[in-house]
BAMI-969664 format. One record per residue (C-alpha): residue number from 1; residue in one letter; x, y, z. Coordinates in Angstrom, 1 decimal. Last residue first. Layout:
residues N
[node NUM,"A",[X,Y,Z]];
...
//
This chain:
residues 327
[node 327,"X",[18.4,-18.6,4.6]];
[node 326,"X",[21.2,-21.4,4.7]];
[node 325,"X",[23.4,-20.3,1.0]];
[node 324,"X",[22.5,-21.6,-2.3]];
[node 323,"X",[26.2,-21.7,-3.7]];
[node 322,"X",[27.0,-18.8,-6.2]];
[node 321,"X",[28.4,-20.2,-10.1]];
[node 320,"X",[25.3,-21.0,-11.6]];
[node 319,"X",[24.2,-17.1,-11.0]];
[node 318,"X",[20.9,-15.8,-9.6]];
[node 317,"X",[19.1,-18.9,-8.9]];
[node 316,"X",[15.4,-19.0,-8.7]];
[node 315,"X",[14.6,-21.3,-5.9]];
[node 314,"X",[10.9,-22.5,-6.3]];
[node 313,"X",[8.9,-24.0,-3.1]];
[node 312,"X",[5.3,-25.3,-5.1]];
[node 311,"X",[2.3,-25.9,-3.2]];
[node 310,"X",[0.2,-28.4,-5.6]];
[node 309,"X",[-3.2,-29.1,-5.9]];
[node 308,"X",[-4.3,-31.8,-8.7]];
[node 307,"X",[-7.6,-32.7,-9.8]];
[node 306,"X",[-6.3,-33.1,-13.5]];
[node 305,"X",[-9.3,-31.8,-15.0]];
[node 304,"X",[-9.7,-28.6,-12.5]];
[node 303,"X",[-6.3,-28.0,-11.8]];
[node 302,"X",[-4.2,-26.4,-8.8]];
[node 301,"X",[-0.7,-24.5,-8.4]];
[node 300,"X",[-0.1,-22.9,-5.1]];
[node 299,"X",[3.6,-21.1,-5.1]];
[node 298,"X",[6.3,-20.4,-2.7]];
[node 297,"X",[9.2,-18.5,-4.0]];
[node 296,"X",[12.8,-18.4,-2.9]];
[node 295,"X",[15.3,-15.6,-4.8]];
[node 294,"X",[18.8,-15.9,-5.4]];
[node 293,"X",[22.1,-16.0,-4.1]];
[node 292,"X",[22.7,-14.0,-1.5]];
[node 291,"X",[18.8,-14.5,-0.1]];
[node 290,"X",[15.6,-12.6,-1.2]];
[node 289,"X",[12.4,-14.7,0.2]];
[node 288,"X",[9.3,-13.9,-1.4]];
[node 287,"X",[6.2,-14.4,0.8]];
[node 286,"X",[5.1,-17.8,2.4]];
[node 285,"X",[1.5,-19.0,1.4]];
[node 284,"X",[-2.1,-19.9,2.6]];
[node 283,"X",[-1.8,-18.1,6.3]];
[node 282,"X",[0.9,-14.8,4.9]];
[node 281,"X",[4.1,-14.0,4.2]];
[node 280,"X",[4.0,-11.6,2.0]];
[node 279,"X",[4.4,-11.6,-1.8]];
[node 278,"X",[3.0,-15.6,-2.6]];
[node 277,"X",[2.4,-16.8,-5.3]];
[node 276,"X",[-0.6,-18.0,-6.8]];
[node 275,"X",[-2.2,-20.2,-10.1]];
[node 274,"X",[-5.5,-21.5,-10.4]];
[node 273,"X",[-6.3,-23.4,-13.6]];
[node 272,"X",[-9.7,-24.8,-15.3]];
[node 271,"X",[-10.6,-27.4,-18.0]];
[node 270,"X",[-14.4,-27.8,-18.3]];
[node 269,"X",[-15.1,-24.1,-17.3]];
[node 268,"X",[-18.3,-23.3,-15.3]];
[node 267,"X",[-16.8,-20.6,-13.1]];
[node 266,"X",[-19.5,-18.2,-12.0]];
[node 265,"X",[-22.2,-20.3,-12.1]];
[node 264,"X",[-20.3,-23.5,-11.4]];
[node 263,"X",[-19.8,-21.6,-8.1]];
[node 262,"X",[-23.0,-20.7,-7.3]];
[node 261,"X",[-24.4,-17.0,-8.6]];
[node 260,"X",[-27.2,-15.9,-6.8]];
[node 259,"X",[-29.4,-13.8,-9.4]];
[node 258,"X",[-30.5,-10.0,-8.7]];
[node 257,"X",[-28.6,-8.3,-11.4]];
[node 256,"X",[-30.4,-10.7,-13.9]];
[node 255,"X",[-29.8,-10.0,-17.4]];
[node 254,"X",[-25.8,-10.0,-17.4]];
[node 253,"X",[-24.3,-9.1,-21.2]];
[node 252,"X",[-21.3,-7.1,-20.1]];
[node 251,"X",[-22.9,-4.0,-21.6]];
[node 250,"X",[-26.2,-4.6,-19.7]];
[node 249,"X",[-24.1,-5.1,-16.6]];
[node 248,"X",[-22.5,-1.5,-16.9]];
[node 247,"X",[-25.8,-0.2,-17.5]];
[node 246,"X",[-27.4,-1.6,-14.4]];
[node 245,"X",[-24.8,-0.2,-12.1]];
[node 244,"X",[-24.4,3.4,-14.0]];
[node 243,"X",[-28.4,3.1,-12.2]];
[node 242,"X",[-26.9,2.8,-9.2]];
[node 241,"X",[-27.3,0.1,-6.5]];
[node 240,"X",[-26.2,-3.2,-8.1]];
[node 239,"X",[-24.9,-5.2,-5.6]];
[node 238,"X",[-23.6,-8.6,-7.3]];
[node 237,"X",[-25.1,-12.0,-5.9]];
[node 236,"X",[-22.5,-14.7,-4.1]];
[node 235,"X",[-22.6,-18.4,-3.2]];
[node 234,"X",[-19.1,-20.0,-3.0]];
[node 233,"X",[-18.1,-23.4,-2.6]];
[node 232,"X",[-15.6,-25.7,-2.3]];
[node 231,"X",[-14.6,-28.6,-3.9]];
[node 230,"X",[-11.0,-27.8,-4.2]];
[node 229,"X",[-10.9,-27.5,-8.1]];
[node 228,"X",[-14.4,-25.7,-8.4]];
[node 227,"X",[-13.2,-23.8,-5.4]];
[node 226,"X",[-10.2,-22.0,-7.2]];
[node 225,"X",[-12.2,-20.9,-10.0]];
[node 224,"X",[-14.7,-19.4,-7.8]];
[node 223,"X",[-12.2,-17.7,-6.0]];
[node 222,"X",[-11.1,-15.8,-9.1]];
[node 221,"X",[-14.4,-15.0,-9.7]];
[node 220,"X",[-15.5,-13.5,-6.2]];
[node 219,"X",[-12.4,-11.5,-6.7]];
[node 218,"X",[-14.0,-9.9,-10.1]];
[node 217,"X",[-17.1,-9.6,-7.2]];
[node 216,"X",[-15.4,-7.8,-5.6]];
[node 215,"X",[-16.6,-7.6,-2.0]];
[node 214,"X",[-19.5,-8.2,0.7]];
[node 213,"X",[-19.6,-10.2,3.8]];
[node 212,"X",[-18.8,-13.6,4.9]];
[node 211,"X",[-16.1,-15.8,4.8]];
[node 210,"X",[-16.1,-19.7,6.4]];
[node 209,"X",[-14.7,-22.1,8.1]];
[node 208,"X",[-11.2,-21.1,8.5]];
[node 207,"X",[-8.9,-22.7,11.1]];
[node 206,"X",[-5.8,-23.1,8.0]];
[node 205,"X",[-5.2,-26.6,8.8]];
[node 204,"X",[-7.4,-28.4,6.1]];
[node 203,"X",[-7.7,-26.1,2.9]];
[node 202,"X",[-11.7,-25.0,1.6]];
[node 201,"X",[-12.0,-21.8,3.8]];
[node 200,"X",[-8.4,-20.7,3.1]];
[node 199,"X",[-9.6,-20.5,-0.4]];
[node 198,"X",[-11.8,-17.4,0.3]];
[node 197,"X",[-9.4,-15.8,2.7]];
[node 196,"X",[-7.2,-15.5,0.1]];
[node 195,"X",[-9.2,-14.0,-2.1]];
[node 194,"X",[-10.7,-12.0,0.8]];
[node 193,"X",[-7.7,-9.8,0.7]];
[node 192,"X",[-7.6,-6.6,2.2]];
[node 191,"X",[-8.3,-5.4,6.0]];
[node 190,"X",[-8.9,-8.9,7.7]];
[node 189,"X",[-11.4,-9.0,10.5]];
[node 188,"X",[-11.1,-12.8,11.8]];
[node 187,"X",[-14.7,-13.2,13.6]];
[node 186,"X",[-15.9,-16.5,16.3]];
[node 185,"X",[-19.0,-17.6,16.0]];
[node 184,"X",[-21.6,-17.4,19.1]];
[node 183,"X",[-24.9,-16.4,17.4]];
[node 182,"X",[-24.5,-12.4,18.7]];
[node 181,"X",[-21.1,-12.5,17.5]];
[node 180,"X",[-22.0,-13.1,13.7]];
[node 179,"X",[-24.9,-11.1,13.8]];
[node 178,"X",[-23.0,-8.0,15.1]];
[node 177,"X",[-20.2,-8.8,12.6]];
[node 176,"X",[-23.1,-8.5,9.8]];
[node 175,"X",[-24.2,-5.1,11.1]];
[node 174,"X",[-20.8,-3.4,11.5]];
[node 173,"X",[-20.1,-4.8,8.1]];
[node 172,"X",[-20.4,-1.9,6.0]];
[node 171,"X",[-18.5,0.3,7.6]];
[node 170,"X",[-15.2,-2.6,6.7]];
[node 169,"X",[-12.9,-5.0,8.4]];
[node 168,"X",[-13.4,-8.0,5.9]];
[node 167,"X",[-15.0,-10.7,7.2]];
[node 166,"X",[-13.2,-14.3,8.3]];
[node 165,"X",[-15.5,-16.5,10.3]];
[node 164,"X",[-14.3,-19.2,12.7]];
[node 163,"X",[-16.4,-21.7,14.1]];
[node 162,"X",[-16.0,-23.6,17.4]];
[node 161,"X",[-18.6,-21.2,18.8]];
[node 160,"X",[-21.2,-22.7,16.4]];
[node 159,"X",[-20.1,-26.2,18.1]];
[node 158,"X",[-18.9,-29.2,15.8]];
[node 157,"X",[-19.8,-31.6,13.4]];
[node 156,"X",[-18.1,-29.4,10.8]];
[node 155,"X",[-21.9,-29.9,8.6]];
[node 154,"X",[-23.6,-28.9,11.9]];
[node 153,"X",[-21.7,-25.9,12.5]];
[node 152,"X",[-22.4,-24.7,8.7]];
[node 151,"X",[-25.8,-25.3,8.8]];
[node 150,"X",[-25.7,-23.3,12.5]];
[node 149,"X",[-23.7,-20.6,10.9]];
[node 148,"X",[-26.1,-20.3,7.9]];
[node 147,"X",[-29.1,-20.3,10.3]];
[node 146,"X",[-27.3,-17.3,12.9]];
[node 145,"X",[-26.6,-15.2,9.7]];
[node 144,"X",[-30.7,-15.6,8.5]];
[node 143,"X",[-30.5,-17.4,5.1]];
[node 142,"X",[-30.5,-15.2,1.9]];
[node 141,"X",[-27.2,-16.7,1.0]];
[node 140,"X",[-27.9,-20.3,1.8]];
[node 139,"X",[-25.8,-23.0,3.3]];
[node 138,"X",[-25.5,-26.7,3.6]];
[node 137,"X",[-24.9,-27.5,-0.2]];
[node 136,"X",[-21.2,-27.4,1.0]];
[node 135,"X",[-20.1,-27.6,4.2]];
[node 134,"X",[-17.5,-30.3,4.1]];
[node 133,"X",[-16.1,-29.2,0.9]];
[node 132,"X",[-15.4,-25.6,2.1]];
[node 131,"X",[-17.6,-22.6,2.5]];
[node 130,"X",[-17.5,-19.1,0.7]];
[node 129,"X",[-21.0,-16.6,1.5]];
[node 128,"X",[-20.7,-13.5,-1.1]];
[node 127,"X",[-22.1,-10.2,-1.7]];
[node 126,"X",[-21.0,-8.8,-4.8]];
[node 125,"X",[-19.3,-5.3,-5.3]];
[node 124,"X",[-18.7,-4.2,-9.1]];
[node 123,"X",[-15.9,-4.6,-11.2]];
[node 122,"X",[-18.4,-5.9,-14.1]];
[node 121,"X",[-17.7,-10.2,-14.3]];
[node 120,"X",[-17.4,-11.6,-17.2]];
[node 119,"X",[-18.0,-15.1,-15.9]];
[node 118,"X",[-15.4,-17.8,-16.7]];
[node 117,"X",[-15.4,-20.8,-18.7]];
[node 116,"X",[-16.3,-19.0,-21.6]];
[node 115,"X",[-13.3,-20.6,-23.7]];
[node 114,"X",[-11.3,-22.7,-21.7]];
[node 113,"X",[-10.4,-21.6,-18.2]];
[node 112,"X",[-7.5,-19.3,-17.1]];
[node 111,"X",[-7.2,-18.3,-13.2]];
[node 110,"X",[-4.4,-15.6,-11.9]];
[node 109,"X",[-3.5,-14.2,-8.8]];
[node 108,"X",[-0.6,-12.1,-7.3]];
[node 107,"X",[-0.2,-12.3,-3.3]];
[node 106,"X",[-0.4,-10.7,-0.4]];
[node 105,"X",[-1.1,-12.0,2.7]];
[node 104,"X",[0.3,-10.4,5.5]];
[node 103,"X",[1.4,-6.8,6.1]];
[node 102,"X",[4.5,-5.0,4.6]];
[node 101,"X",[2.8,-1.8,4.2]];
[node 100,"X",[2.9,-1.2,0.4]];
[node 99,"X",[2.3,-5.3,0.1]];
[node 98,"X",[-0.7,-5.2,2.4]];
[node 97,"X",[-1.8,-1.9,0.5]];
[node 96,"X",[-2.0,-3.9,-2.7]];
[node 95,"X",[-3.6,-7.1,-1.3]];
[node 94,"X",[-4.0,-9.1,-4.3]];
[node 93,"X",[-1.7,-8.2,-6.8]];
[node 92,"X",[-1.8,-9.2,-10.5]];
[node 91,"X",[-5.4,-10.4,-9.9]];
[node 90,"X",[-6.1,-12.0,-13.4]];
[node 89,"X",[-8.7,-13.7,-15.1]];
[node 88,"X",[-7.6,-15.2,-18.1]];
[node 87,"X",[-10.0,-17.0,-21.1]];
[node 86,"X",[-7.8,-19.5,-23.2]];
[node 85,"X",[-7.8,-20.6,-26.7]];
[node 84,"X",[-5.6,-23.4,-27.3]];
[node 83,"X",[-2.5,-21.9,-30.0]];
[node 82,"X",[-2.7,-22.7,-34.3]];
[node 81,"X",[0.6,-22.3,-35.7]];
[node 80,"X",[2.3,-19.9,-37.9]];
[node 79,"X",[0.6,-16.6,-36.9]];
[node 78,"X",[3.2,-15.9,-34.1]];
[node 77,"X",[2.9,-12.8,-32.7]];
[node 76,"X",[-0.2,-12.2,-30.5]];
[node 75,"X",[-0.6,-16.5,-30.6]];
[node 74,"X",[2.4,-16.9,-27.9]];
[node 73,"X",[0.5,-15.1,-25.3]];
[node 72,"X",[-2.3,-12.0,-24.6]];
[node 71,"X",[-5.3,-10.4,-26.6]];
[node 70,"X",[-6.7,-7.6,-24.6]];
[node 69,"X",[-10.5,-8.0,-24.3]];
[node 68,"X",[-10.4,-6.8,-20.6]];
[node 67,"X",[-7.0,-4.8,-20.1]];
[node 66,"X",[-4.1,-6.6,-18.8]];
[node 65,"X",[-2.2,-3.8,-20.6]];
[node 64,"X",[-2.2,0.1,-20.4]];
[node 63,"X",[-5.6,0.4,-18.1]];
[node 62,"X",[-7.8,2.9,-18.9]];
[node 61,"X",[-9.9,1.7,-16.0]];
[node 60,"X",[-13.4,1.6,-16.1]];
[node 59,"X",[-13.1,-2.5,-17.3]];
[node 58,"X",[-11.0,-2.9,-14.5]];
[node 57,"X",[-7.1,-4.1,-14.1]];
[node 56,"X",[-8.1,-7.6,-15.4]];
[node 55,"X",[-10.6,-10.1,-15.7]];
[node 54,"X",[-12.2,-11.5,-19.5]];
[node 53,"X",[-8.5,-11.2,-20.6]];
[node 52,"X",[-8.0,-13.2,-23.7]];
[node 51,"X",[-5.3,-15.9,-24.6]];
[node 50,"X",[-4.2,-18.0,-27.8]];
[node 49,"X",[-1.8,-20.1,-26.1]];
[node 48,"X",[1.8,-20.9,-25.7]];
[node 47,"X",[3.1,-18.1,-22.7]];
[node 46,"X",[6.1,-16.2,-23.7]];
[node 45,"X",[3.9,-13.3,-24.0]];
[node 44,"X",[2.4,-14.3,-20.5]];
[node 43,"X",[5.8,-13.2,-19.2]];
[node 42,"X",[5.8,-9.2,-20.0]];
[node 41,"X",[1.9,-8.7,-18.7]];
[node 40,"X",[2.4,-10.6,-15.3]];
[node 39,"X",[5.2,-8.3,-15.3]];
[node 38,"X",[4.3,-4.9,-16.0]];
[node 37,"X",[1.1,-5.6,-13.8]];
[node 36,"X",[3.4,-6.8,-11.0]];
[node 35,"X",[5.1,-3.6,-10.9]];
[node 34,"X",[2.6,-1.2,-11.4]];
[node 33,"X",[0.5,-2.9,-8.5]];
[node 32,"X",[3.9,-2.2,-6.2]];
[node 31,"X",[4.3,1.4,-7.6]];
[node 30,"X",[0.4,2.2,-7.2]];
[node 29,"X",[0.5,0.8,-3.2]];
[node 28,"X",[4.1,3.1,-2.6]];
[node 27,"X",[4.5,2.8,1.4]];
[node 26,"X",[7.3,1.3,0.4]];
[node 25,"X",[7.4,-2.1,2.3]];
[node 24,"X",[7.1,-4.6,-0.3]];
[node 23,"X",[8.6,-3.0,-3.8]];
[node 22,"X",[11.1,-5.6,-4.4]];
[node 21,"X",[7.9,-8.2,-3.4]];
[node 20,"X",[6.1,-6.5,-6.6]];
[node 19,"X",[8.5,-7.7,-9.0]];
[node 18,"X",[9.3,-10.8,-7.2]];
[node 17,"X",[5.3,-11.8,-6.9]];
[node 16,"X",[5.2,-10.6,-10.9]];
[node 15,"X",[7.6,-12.9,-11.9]];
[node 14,"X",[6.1,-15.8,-9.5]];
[node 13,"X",[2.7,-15.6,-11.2]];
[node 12,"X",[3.6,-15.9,-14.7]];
[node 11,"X",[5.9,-18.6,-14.3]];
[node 10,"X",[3.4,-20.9,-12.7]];
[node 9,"X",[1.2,-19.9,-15.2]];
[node 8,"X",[3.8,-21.7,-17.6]];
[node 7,"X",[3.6,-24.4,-15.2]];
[node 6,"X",[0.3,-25.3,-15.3]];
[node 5,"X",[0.1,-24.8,-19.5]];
[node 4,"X",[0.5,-27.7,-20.7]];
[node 3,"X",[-0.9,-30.0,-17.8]];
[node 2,"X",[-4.2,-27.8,-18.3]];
[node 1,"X",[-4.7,-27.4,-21.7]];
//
């Protein structure tokens, strides 16, 4: 599954980066998520597989397309031949105010696993602790802030002061960024996309060592799926403080609203694949690049079976018959 279909996500991801890159600066957030949507959803029907949203525009949304359950790729319309079956989780565009505004990191999102290898996760909040390779196994979510930090400092073979801690820049955090400060760590308030900031923890040169706090947890999937092919880790249990809360998990078939969700937990696929491209410029990838004659994309491309992570620069050009120009 994966080599035959690593590039066809590829494709997915960099049509609806362009689509929603046109829009980048707007002040328009719906017209730039519109746009991506339309074409995430108009590529993956050119896509050879038999595919099912299990994440996708929200399951309280009435969404028009990349619905949950919505039956996607080549196997929609041709009954002739027999497709893989695939499970999608999409973010068309992560960061939809960072795009509207022309702020960093944006970018459009998508994970596929064979069948069931990704959590049906309710577009709740979850409260999440992300790690790379180095620290995993070394932290806990229920651990005091200082402990975790320590566990993680000790893992780095470093100082907790050295660390770096990426939170997003919420009400709700004033608390946890007290902690953070008060044991010596160092905090990166970001105001969208802890996606991003997720994977950044488990790359070497990005100076992120870890993100705490509370988010999606459809988001916490994504990065899930990401980790399992970069070895990182994420630890991460879903707030479920309304009664709606606990009816919306009992229709997504989760028993335990209080259960800590490790990585495999929430993305135990055999064959998995992360696919992003950048809209902005940003720390993990560049954003789309408009030039005389074409467009210049920068992509990251990774498997799960194949254990391969690849940052992909992609020139799409306009006309055969316009030189690629210095840009």
């Amino acid at each position: 599954m994966e080599r035959a279909l690593s590039l066809e996500f590829l494709r997915v991801v960099e049509r609806a980066a362009i689509a929603s890159a046109r829009t980048m600066g707007l002040g328009d957030g719906h017209k730039a998520d519109h746009a991506a949507v339309e074409a995430m959803r108009s590529e993956m029907d050119s896509v050879g597989m038999d595919g099912t949203i299990v994440i996708g525009e929200g399951e309280r949304d009435e969404a028009p397309m990349l619905f949950i359950g919505e039956k996607v790729g080549s196997a929609v319309r041709d009954k002739t031949r027999t497709y893989p079956a695939v499970d999608i989780a999409v973010d068309p565009l992560e960061g939809t105010n960072l795009c509207a505004t022309g702020a960093p990191n944006s970018v459009t999102v998508l994970a596929a696993s064979d069948h069931g290898g990704l959590l049906h996760a309710p577009d709740l909040y979850m409260q999440k602790i992300i790690v790379g390779p180095s620290s995993r196994g070394f932290i806990d979510l229920d651990a005091p802030v200082a402990v975790n930090l320590r566990a993680i400092a000790k893992s780095l073979d470093r100082k907790v002061e050295d660390l770096v801690i990426i939170v997003l820049d919420r009400p709700r955090h004033e608390d946890l960024v007290r902690e953070i400060r008060k044991a010596g760590a160092r905090i990166r308030l970001i105001s969208d996309g802890d996606l991003s900031a997720g994977i950044s923890t488990a790359l070497l040169g990005t100076g992120v060592h870890a993100v705490m706090g509370i988010g999606g947890a459809p988001e916490g999937v994504l990065t899930a799926a990401a980790l399992r092919c970069l070895n990182g880790q994420i630890l991460a249990r879903l707030v479920v403080s309304k009664p709606e809360h606990e009816e919306r998990l009992a229709q997504m078939g989760i028993k335990d609203g209080k259960k800590i969700y490790d990585t495999a937990d929430l993305a135990p696929g055999n064959k998995l694949i992360f696919a992003s491209t950048g809209v902005t410029d940003g720390s993990l990838l560049r954003g789309v690049r408009f030039f005389g004659g074409g467009i210049r994309t920068q992509s990251l491309i990774m498997s799960l079976e194949q254990r391969e992570v690849r940052f992909i620069d992609s020139v799409h050009i306009s006309n055969d018959d316009v030189k690629i120009r210095q840009y």
